[in-house]
N, C-alpha and C positions, 0 to 999 in steps of 0.2 A: 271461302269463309273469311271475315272481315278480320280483322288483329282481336278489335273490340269484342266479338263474340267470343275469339277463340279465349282471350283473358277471362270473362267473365265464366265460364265454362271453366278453366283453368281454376276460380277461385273454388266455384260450388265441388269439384274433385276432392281438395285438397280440405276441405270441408267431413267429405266421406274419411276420407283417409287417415284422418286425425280424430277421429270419431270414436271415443273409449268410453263404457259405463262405468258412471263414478261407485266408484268403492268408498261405502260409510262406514268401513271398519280399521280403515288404514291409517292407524294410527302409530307414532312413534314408541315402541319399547322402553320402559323404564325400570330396569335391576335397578335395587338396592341390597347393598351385602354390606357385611360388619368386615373390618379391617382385618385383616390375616388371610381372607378365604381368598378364592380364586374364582377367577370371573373368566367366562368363556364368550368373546359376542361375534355372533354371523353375520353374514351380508345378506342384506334383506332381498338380494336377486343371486342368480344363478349365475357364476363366475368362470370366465372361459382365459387362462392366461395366466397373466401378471396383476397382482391385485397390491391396491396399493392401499395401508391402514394409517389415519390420521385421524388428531385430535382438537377440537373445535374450541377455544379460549379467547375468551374478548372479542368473538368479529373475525379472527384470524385461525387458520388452517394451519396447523403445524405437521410434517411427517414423521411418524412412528414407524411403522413396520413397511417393505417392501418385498411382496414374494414371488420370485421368478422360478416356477418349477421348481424344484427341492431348496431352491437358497434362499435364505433369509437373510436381505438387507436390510441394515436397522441403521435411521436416521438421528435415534437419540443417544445420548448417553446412556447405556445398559449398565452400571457394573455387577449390579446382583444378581445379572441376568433374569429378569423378572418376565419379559415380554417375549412369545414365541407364539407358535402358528399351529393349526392342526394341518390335518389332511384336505378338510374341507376349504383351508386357507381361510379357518376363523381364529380370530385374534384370542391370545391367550395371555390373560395378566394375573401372575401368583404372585400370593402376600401383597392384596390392595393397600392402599392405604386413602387417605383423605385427599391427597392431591389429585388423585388418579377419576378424581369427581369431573365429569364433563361428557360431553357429545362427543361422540365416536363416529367418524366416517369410512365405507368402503368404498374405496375409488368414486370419493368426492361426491359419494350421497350419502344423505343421514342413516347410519344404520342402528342406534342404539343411546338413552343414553341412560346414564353411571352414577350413582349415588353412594358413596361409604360411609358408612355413619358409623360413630366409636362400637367397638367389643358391646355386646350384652344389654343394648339398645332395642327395645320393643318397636315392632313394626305392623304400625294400626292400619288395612286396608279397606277404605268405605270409600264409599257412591257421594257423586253432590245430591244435595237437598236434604240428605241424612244427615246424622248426628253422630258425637262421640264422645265418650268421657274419659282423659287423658290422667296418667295416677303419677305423683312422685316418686322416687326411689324410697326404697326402707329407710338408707343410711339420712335421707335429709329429714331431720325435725327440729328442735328447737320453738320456743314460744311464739316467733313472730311467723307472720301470715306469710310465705313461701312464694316468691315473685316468677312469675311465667313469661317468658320469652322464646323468640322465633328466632333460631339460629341463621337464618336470611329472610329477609324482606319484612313484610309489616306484619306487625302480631293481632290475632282477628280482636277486636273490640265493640262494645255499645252490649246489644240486646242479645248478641247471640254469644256472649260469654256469660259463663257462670262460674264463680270461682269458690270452692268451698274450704274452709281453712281446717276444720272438722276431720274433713277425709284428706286433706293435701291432693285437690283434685279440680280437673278445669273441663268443664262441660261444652261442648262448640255445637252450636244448633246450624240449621242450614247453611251445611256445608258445603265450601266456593273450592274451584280445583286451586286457583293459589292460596289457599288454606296449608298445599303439600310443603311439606318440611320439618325440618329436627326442631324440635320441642325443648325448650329445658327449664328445669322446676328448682330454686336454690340454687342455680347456678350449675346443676350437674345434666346429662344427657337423662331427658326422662321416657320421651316415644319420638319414632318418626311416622308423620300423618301421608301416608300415600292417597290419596283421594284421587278415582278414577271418572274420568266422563261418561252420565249417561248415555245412553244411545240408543234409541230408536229401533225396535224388531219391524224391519223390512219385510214382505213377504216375499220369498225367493221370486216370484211370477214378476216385480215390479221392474227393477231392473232392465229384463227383458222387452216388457213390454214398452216403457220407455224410450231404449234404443230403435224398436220397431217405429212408436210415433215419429221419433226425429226423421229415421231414416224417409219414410213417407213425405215428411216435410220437405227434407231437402230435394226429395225426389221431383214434388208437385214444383217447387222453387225452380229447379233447372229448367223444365218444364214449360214455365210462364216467362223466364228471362229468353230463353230460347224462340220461343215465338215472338214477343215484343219485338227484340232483333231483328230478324228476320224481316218485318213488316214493317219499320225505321229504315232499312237497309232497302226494300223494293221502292219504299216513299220517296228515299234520298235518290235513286237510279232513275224514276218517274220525273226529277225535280231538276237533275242535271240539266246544263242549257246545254250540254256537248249532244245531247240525243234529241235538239230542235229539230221537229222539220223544217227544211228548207223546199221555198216553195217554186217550183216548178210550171213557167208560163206555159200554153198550149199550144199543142204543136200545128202549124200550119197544113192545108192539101196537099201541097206539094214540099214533103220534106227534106228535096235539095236544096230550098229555098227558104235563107233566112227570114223569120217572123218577124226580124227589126228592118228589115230593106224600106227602102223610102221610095224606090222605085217598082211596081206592081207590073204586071203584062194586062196588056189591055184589056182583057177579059175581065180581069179583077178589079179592076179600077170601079168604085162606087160612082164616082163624081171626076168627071177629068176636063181640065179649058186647054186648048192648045191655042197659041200665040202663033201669027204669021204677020211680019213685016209692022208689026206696032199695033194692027188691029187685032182683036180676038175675036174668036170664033168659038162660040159654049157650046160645047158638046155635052151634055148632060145624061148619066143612066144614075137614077136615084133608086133606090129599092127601099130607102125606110128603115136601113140597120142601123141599131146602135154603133157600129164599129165603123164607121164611114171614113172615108180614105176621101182629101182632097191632094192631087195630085195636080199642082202647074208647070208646064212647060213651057218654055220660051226659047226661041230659036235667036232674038239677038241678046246675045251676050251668054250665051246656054248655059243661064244658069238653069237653077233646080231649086227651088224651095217645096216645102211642104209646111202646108196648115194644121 
């Protein structure tokens, strides 16, 4: 088998073997807890070892926790001793606070991520394209209309707010997932909006039966590459000049006797003149073949030509 084949066969393999049905529930974890509680987070796989916990800021990987069989090496500054480990070597953080807000890694995959939002903060959980009506705290009133802001990023605007001064309340119509975030009303914490992505009910058969299509695909693929090959491969072996015939002249009656000789025994001779003393003498047996042999002799000066 040629390199080329075995490559191309080599790719469609690797094809099968890398072959996983997509998961459309795999979605990353998002706790939010009020500041004082305790946040417990797992590793989204099955953990054989030393597992390593870090915290994801700006772009950049920081290390937190390292667990080698019973021991806990800790990477950060602890002094409150806030950070420790279970059994299952899930990361364990008492008395959160606001800093402790971020993406959480186990051995450098996403496993979780962390939202603390002040003590006594209302936590609104709705779907996109839904709605929601967000309330001020008791303590803020006063005559003037109570201003609404998004504790990070842009605060939703145009058609799909409604702000009522009446109820101290902000109305959000089709609702976007960056919609998610702490809310505040007067300047104090009034809700946090968790808004979760739709998603589509699969019918369990789909999955499967998808996998089965591909797999067929790649099957009939190898299949067709395989043969092409193959038949490239006999064309080019067909095409080589190394496998020319070479052509082989016919062999004479007498096969101790070169086919190329210039000189014949008499019998053979088609046409033969023998020379005697300056006269010639024609001796002539003609028979008509195309292969005719004229053969001269001459006795002075014995040469030998041939016609």
């Amino acid at each position: 088998m040629s390199q080329r084949v075995k490559m191309k066969l080599n790719i469609c393999y690797c094809l099968l073997l890398f072959y996983r049905p997509c998961d459309t529930t795999a979605d990353l974890p998002h706790t939010v807890l009020e500041e004082k509680q305790m946040a417990v987070l797992s590793c989204p796989h099955s953990v054989d070892g030393d597992v390593v916990w870090s915290k994801r800021t700006e772009g950049q990987d920081y290390k937190i926790l390292t667990i080698r069989g019973d021991t806990e090496i800790k990477d950060i500054e602890d002094r409150e001793k806030r950070f420790s480990s279970q059994a299952d070597k899930s990361l364990v953080i008492s008395k959160v606070a606001a800093s402790d807000s971020g993406r959480y890694l186990c051995d450098r995959q996403p496993a979780v991520d962390l939202t603390v939002i002040p003590a006594g903060t209302e936590i609104e959980r709705v779907a996109e394209k839904s709605s929601v009506t967000l309330k001020c705290r008791p303590t803020v009133g006063g005559s003037d209309v109570p201003t609404w802001r998004k504790d990070a990023g842009q605060t939703p605007a145009g058609i799909r707010i409604q702000v009522s001064p009446d109820t101290q309340t902000m109305t959000i119509t089709d609702i976007r997932h960056e919609d998610s975030g702490l809310y505040h009303c007067g300047g104090k914490p009034a809700a946090y909006l968790l808004v979760s992505t739709a998603k589509t009910s699969l019918p369990l058969w789909l999955p499967a039966a998808g996998g089965a299509v591909l797999l067929v695909a790649l099957t009939l693929t190898i299949g067709f590459v395989w043969r092409r090959l193959k038949r490239r491969e006999a064309e080019s072996t067909q095409n080589d000049p190394t496998y020319t015939e070479i052509w082989e002249p016919p062999k004479t009656s007498n096969e101790t006797e070169s086919p190329y000789s210039l000189l014949g025994h008499s019998q053979e001779s088609r046409h033969s003149l023998v020379g005697t003393s300056g006269n010639y003498e024609d001796q002539w047996n003609h028979q008509g073949s195309r292969n005719d042999e004229y053969i001269l002799l001459q006795r002075t000066n014995q040469t030998i030509s041939s016609v």
